[in-house]
LUMTIDO-21993 format. One record per atom (N, C-alpha, C): residue number from 0; residue in one letter; y, z, x. Coordinates in steps of 0.2 Angstrom, whole numbers, plus 2048, in hexadecimal, padded with zeros to 3 digits. Layout:
N
+-----+----+-----+-----+-----+
:   i : aa :   v :   w :   u :
+-----+----+-----+-----+-----+
: NUM :  A :   Y :   Z :   X :
...
+-----+----+-----+-----+-----+
//
This chain:
85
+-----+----+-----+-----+-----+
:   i : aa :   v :   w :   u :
+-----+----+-----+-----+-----+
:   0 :  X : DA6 : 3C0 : 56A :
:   0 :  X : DA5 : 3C7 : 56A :
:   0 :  X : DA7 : 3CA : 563 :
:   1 :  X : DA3 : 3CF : 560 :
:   1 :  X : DA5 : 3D1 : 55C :
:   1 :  X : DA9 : 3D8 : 55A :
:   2 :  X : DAC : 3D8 : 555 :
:   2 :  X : DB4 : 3DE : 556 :
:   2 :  X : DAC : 3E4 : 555 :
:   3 :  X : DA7 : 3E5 : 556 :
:   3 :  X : DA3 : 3EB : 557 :
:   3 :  X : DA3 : 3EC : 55F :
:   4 :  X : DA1 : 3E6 : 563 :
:   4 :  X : DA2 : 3E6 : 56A :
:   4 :  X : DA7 : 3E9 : 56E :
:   5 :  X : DAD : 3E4 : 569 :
:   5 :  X : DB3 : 3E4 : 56D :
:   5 :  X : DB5 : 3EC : 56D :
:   6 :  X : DB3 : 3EF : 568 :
:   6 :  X : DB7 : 3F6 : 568 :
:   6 :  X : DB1 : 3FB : 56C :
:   7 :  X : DA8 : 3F9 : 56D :
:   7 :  X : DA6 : 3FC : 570 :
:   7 :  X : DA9 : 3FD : 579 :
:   8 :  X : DAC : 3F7 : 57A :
:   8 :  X : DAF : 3F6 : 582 :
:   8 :  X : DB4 : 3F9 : 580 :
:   9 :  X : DB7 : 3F8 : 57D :
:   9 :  X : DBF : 3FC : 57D :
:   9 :  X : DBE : 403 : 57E :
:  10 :  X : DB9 : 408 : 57C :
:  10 :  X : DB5 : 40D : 57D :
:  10 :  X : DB5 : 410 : 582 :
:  11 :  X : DB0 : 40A : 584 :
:  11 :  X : DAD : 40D : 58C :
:  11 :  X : DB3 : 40C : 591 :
:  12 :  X : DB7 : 407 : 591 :
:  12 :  X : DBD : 407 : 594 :
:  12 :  X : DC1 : 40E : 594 :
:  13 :  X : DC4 : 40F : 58E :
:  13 :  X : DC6 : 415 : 58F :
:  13 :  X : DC5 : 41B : 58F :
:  14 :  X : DBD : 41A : 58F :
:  14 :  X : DBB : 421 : 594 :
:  14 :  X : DBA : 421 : 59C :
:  15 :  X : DB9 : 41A : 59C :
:  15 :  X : DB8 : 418 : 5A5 :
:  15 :  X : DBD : 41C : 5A7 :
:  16 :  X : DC4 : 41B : 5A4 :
:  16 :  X : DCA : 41C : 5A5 :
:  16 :  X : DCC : 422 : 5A6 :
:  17 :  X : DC8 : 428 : 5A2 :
:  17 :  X : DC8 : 430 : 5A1 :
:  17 :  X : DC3 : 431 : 5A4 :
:  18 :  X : DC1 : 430 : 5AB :
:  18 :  X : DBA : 437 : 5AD :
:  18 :  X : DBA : 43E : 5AE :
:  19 :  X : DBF : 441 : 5AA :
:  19 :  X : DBF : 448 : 5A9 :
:  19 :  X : DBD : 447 : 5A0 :
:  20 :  X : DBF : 444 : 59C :
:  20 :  X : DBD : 443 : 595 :
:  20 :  X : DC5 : 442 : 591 :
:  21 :  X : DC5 : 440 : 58A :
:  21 :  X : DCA : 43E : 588 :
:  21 :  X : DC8 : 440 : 581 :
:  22 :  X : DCE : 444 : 57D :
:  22 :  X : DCE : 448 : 577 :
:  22 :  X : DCC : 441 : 571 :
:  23 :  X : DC6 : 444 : 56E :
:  23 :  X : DC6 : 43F : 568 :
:  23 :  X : DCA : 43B : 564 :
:  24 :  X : DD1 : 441 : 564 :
:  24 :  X : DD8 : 43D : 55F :
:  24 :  X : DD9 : 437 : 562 :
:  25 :  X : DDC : 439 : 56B :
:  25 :  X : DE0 : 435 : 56D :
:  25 :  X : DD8 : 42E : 56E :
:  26 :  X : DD3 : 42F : 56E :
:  26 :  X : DCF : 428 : 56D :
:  26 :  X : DD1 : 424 : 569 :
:  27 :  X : DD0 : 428 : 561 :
:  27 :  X : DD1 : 426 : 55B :
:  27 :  X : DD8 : 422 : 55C :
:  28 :  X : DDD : 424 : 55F :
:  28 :  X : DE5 : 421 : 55E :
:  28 :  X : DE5 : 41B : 564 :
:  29 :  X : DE0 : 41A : 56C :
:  29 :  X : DE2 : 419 : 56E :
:  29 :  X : DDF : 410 : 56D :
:  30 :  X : DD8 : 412 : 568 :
:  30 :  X : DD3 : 40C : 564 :
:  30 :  X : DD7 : 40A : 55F :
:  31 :  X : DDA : 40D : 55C :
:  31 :  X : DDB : 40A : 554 :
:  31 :  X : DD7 : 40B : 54F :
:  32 :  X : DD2 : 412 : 551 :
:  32 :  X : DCD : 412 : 54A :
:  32 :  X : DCB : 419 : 549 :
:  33 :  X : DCB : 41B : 542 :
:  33 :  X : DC8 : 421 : 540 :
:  33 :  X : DC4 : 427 : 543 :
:  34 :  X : DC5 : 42C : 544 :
:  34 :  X : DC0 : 430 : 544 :
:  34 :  X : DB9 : 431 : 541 :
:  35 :  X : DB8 : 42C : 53D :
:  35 :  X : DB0 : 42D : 53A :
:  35 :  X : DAD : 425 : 53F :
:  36 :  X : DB4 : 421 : 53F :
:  36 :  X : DB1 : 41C : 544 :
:  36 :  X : DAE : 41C : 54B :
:  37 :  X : DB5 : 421 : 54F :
:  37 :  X : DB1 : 425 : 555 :
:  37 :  X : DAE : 427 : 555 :
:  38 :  X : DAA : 42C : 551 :
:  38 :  X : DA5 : 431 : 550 :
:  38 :  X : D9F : 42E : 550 :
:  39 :  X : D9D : 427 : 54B :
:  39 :  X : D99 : 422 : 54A :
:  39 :  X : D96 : 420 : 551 :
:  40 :  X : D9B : 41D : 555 :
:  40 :  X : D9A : 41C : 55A :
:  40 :  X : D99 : 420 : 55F :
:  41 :  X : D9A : 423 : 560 :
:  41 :  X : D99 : 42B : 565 :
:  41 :  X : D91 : 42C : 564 :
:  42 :  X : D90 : 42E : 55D :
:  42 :  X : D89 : 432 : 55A :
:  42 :  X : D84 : 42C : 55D :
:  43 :  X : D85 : 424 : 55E :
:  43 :  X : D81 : 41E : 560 :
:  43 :  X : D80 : 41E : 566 :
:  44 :  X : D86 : 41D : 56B :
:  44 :  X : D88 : 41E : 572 :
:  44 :  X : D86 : 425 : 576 :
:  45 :  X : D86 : 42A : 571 :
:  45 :  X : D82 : 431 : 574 :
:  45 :  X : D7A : 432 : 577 :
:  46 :  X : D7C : 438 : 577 :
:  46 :  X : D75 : 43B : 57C :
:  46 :  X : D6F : 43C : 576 :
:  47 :  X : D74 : 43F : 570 :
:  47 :  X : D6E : 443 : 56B :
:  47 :  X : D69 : 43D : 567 :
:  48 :  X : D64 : 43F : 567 :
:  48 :  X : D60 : 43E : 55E :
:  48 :  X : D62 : 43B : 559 :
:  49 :  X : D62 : 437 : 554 :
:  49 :  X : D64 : 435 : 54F :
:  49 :  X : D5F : 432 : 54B :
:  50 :  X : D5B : 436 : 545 :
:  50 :  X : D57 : 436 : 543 :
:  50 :  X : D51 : 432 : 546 :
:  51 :  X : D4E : 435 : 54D :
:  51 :  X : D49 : 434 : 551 :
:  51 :  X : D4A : 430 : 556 :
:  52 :  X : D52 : 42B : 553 :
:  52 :  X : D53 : 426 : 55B :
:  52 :  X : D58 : 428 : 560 :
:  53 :  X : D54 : 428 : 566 :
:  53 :  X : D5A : 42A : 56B :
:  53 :  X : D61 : 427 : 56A :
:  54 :  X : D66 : 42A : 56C :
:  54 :  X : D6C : 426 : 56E :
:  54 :  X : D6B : 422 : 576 :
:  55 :  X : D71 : 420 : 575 :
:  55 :  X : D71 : 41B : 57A :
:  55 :  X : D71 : 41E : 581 :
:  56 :  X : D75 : 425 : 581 :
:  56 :  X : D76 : 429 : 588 :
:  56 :  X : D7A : 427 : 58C :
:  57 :  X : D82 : 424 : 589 :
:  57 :  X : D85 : 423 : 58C :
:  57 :  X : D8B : 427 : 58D :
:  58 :  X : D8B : 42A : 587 :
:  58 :  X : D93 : 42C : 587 :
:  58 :  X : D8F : 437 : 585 :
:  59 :  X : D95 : 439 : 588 :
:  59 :  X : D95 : 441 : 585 :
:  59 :  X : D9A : 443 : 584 :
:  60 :  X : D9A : 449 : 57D :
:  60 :  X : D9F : 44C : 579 :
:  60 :  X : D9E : 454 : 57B :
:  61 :  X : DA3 : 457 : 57C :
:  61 :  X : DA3 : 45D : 57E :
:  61 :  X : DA9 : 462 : 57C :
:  62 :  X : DA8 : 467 : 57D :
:  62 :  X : DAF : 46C : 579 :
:  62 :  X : DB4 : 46F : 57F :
:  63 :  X : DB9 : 46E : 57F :
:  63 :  X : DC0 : 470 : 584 :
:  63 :  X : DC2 : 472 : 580 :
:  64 :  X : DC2 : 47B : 581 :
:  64 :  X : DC8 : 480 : 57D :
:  64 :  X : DC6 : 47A : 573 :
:  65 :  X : DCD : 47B : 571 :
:  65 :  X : DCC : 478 : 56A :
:  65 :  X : DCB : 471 : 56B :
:  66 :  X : DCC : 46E : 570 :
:  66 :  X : DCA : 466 : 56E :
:  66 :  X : DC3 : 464 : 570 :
:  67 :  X : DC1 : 45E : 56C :
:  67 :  X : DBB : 45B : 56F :
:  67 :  X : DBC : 456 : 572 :
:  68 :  X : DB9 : 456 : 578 :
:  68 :  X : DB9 : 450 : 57C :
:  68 :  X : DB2 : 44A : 57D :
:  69 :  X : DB4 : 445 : 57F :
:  69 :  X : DB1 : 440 : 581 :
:  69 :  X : DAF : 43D : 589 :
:  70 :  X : DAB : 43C : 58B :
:  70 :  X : DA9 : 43C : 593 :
:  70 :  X : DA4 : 435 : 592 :
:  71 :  X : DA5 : 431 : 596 :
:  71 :  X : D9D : 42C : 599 :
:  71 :  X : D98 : 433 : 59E :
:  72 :  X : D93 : 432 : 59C :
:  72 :  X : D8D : 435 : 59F :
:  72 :  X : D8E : 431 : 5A6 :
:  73 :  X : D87 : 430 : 5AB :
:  73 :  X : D86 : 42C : 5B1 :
:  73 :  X : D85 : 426 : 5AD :
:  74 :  X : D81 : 424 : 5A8 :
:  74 :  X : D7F : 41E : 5A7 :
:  74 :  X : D84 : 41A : 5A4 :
:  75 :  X : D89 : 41F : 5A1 :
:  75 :  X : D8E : 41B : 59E :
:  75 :  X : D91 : 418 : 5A3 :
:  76 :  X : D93 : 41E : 5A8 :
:  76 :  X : D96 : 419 : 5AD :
:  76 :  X : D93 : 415 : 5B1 :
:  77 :  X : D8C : 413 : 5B3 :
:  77 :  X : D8B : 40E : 5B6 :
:  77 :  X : D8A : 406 : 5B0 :
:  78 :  X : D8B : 408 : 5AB :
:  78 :  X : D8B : 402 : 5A8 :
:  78 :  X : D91 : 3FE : 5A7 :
:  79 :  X : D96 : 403 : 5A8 :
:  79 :  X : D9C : 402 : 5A9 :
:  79 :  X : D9E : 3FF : 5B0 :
:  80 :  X : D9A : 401 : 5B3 :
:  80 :  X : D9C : 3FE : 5BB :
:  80 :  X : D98 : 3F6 : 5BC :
:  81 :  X : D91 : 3F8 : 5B9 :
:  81 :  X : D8E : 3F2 : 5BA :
:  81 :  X : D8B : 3EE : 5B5 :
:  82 :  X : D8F : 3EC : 5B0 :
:  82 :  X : D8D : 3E9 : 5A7 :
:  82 :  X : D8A : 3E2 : 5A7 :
:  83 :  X : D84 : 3E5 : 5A4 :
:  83 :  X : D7D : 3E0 : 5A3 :
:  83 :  X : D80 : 3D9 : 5A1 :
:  84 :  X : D7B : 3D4 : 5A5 :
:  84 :  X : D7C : 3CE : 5A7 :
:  84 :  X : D80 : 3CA : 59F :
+-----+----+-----+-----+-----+
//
């Protein structure tokens, strides 16, 4: 497994773990990596666009009062429940 994998499961793990959503910082502290590195991922794993390629539509970013949070979508969480063979 590669440490790109290992941290995308680390991810979706602890968002499995937030199904209300969980503040970008405490991601950032709870992964061991940057904010430009979350956001990388987020912007890939998301819903939106990225010059003309969908995202993956897994994960969503949304605003609570001053923080921004992170959520799995439906599809994140069924890949979470049931991850490909």
């Amino acid at each position: 497994m590669s440490a790109d994998e290992a941290l995308l499961r680390a991810l979706l793990a602890e968002l499995a773990g937030a199904p209300d959503g969980i503040s970008l910082p405490r991601l950032c502290k709870r992964l061991g990596v940057r904010m430009s590195v979350l956001m990388r991922m987020l912007a890939y794993l998301g819903e939106d666009r990225i010059a003309g390629v969908a995202g993956a539509g897994l994960v969503r970013t949304f605003e609570d009062g001053p923080r921004t949070l992170a959520v799995l979508t439906d599809a994140g969480r069924r890949l979470v429940r049931e991850p490909p063979p």
